[in-house]
C-alpha positions in Angstrom: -27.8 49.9 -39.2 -26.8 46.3 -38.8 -24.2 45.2 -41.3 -25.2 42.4 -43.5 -23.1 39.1 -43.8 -22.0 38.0 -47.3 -22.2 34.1 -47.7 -21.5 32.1 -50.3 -24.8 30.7 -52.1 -25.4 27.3 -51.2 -24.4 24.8 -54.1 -27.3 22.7 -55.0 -24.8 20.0 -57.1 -23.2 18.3 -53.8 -21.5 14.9 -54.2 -19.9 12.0 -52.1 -17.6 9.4 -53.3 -17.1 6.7 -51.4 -12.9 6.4 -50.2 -11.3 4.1 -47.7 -14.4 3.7 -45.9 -14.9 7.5 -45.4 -17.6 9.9 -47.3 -16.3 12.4 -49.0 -17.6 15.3 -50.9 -16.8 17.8 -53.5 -18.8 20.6 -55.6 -19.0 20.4 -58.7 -19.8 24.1 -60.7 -22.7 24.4 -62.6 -22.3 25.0 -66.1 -23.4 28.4 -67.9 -26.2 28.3 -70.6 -24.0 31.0 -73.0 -20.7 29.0 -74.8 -17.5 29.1 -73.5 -15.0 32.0 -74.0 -13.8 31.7 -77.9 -17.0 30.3 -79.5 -19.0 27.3 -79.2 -18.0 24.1 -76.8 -15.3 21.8 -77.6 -15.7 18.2 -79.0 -15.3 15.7 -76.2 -14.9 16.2 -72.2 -14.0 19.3 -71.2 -10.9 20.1 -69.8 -11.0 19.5 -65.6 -9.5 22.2 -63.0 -9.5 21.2 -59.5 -9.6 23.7 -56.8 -8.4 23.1 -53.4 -9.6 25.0 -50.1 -7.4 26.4 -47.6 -7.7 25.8 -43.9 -11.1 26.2 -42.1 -12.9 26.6 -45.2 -14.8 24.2 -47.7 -14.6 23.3 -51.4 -18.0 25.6 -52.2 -16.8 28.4 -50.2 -13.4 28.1 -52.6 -15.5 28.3 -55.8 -17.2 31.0 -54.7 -14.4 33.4 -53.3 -11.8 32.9 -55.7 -14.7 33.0 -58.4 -13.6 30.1 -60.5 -17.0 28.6 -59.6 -18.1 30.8 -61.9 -15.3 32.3 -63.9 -14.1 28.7 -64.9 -17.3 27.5 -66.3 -17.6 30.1 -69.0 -14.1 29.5 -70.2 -14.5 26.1 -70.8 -13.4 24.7 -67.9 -15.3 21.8 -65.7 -14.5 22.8 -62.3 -14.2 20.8 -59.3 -13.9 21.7 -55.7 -13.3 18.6 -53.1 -14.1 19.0 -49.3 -11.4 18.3 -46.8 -12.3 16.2 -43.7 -12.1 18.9 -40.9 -11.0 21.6 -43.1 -7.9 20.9 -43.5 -5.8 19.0 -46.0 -2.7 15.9 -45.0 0.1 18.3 -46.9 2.5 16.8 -44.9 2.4 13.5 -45.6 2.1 12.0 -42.3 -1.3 11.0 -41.9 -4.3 11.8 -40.6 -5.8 10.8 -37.4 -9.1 9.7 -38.7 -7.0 7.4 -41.0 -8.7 8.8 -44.1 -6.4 9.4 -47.3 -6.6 12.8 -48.8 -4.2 11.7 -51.7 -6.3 8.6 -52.4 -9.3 11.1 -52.1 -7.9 12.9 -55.3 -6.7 10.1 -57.4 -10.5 8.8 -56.9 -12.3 11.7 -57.5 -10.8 12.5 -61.1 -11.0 9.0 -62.1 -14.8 9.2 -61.0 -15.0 12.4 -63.5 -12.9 10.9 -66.6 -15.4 7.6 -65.9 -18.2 9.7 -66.1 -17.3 11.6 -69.4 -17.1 14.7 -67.3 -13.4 15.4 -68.0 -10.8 15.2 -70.1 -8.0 12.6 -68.5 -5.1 14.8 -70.6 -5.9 18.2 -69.4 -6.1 18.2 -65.7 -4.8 21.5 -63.6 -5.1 21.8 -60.4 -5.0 24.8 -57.9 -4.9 25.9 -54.4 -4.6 28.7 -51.9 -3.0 28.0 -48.4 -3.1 24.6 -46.9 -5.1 24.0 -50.4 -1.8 24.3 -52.1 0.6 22.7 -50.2 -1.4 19.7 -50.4 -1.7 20.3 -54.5 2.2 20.8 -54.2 2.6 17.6 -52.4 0.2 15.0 -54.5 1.9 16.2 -57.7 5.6 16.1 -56.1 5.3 12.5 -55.3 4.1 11.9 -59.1 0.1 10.7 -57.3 -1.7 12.0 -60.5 -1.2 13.5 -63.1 -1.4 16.9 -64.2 -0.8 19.4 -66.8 0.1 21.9 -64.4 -0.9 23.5 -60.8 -1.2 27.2 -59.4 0.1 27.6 -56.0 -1.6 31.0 -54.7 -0.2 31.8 -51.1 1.0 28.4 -50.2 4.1 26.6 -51.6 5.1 23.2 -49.9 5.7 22.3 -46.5 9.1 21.0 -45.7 8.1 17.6 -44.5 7.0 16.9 -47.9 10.2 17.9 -49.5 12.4 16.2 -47.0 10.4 12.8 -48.2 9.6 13.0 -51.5 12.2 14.9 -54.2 10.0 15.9 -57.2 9.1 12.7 -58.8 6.2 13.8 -61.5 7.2 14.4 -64.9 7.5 18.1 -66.2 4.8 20.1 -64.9 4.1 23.9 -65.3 4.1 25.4 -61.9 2.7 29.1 -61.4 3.1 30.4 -57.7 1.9 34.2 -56.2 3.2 34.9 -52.7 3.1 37.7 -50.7 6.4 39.1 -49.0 4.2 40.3 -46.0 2.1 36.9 -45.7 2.7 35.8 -41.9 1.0 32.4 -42.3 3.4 31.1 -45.3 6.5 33.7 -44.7 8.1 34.6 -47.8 11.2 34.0 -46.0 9.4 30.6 -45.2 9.3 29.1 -41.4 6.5 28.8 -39.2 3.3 30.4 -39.2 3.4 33.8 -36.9 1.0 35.6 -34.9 -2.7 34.4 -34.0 -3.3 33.1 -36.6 -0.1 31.0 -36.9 -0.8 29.7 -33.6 -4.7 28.4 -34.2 -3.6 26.7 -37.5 -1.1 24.8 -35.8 -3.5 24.1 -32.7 -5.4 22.6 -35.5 -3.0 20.8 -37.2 -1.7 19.0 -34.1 -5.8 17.9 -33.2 -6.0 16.8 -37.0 -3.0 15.2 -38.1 -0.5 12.6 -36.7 2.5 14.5 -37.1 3.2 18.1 -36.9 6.6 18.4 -37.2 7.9 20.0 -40.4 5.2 22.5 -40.6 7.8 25.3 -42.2 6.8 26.0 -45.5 9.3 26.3 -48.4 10.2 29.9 -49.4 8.3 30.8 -52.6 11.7 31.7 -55.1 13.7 28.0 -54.0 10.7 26.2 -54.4 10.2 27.9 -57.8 13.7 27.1 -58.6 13.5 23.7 -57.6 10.8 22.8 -59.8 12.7 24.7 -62.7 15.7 22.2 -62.3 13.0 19.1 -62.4 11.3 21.0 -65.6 14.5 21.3 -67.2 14.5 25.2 -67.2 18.0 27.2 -68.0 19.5 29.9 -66.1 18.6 32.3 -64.2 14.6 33.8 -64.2 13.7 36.8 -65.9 12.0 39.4 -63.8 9.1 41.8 -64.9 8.0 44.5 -63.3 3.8 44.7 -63.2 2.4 48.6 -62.7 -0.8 48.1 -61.2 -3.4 50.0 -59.3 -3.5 51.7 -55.9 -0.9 53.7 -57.1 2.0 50.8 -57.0 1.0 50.0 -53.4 2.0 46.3 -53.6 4.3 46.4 -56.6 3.9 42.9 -58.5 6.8 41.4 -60.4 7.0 38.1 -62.2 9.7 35.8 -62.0 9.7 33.0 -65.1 11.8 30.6 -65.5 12.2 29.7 -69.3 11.6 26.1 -70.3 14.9 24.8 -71.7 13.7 23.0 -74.7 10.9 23.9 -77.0 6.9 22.2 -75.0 8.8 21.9 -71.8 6.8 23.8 -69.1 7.6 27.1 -67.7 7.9 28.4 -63.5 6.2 31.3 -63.2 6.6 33.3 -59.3 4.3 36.6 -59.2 6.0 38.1 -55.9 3.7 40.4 -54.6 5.4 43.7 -52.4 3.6 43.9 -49.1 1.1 41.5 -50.0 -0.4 39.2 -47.5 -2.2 35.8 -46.9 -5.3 35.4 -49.4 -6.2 35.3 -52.8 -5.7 38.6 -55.1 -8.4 40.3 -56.6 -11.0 38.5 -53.8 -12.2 40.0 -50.5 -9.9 40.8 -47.2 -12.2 38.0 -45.4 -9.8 38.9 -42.3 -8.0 42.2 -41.2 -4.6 43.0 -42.7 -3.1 43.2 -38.9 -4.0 39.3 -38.7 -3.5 38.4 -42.0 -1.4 41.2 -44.2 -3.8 43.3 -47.1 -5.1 41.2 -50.3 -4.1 43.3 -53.1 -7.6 44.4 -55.5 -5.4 45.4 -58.3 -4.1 41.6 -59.4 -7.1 39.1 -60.6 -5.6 35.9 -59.3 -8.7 34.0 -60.7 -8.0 35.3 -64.6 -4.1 34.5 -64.4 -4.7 31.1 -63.0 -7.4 30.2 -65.6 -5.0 32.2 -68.8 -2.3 30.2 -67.3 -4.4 26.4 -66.9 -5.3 27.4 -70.4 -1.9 27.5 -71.6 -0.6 23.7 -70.2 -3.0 22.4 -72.1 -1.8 23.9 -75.3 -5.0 26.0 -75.5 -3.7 29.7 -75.6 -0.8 32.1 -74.8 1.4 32.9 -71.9 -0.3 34.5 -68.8 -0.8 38.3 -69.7 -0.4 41.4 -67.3 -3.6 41.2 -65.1 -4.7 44.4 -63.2 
């Protein structure tokens, strides 16, 4: 029997806004008939998550594999997920080729929504995986927008943009989830490795003007750097996560406590033997390329518990298995 593809559907609600001379596009998710999670809808523009693609893949294919395109929606969320220009995202700062602006992109694209009365200008989050958030690293380290908070999911920063740019954006709550097996963002951090390491930097060299500082910045000095710029105290506190597949890939989450009462928190979810993709959501590649994608942790459901919480909406991310 011939196996059977799985696509994503095909997004009817396509749009193009008009930057620098180039077209760009972004999805934006329908939204569901029933109310949102916790009654009836809120009074006023809803609050806006921003989702960011990873290399070789597209804003639509984003909403649906991480399942915020749906998942988001019903919890009250208006969800957005920009294209990039040749799939991949300018996270190092150097330019493109084209001459297109990705940052400019973003800063356009959620004044477009709060113009529009689709979103709420005070509770914007946005998230990545990959490439996806690197980039999200980057625009809110240099202080481009502003945000409530972002979710780094297998990408951290790339160490071009931190050797230009120290953090610059007020407090922000950062959650990260990185896998010590991932061999396209090493938890170690560093190059890309293997195959797959090698195409994305073929394609980052055809795509953008520099590629120099390409090693990405390990997950837990990252986390702590942010900590420092969030004003957090002392050393994190670890928990240990007992999830399925009999403790497989053993989850435990770093947090770094906010050092006055409001200020944001750091949250790291280091993931044992976990590789490059989004937890909870298919293995879209083998594990030999790519490293496994744990089942047992829903990604999607911390992210949205955790967007939920910057904007002073509910509690601290729970223990998702």
């Amino acid at each position: 029997m011939r196996k059977l593809r799985i696509r994503p559907p095909a997004y009817t609600d396509r749009n193009t806004l008009e930057v620098g001379g180039f077209a760009r596009t972004y999805w934006v998710a329908p939204q569901p008939p029933e109310p949102a999670v916790g009654g009836g809808p809120e009074p006023g523009p809803p609050p806006l998550l921003i989702g960011f693609h990873g290399l070789g893949s597209s804003g639509s294919r984003m909403a649906w594999w991480t399942g915020l395109g749906t998942r988001g929606p019903v919890e009250g969320f208006q969800c957005v997920f920009p294209d990039a220009l040749e799939q991949i995202w300018d996270d190092h700062g150097c330019g493109r080729r084209d001459g297109a602006d990705d940052v400019a992109f973003v800063g356009a694209l959620i004044d477009e929504l709060v113009q529009t009365g689709a979103a709420d200008p005070g509770r914007v989050f946005m998230t990545g995986v990959s490439t996806g958030a690197t980039f999200v690293e980057r625009v809110v380290r240099i202080g481009a927008v502003e945000v409530s908070g972002i979710g780094l999911v297998t990408g951290t920063a790339r160490v071009a943009s931190c050797g230009v740019a120290p953090i610059a954006a007020g407090p922000t709550a950062v959650l990260l989830m990185a896998g010590t097996a991932d061999p396209m963002l090493p938890y170690a951090g560093g190059l890309p490795r293997g195959s797959m390491g090698r195409l994305a930097l073929k394609h980052v060299r055809r795509i953008l003007l520099d590629e120099s500082g390409h090693e990405s910045a390990p997950p837990e000095a990252l986390a702590a750097e942010w900590a420092a710029a969030n004003g957090c105290v002392g050393v994190p506190s670890v928990d240990s996560l007992n999830g399925a597949a009999g403790g497989k890939y053993r989850v435990e989450r770093l947090t770094w406590a906010p050092g006055a009462p409001g200020s944001p928190p750091v949250i790291l979810y280091r993931i044992q033997g976990g590789g490059h993709g989004w937890p909870g959501s298919r293995q879209y590649m083998p594990a030999c390329l790519i490293g496994p994608i744990p089942q047992h942790l829903d990604a999607t459901a911390i992210v949205l518990d955790f967007a939920r919480a910057t904007f002073g909406c509910g509690a601290a991310p729970r223990n998702h298995r």
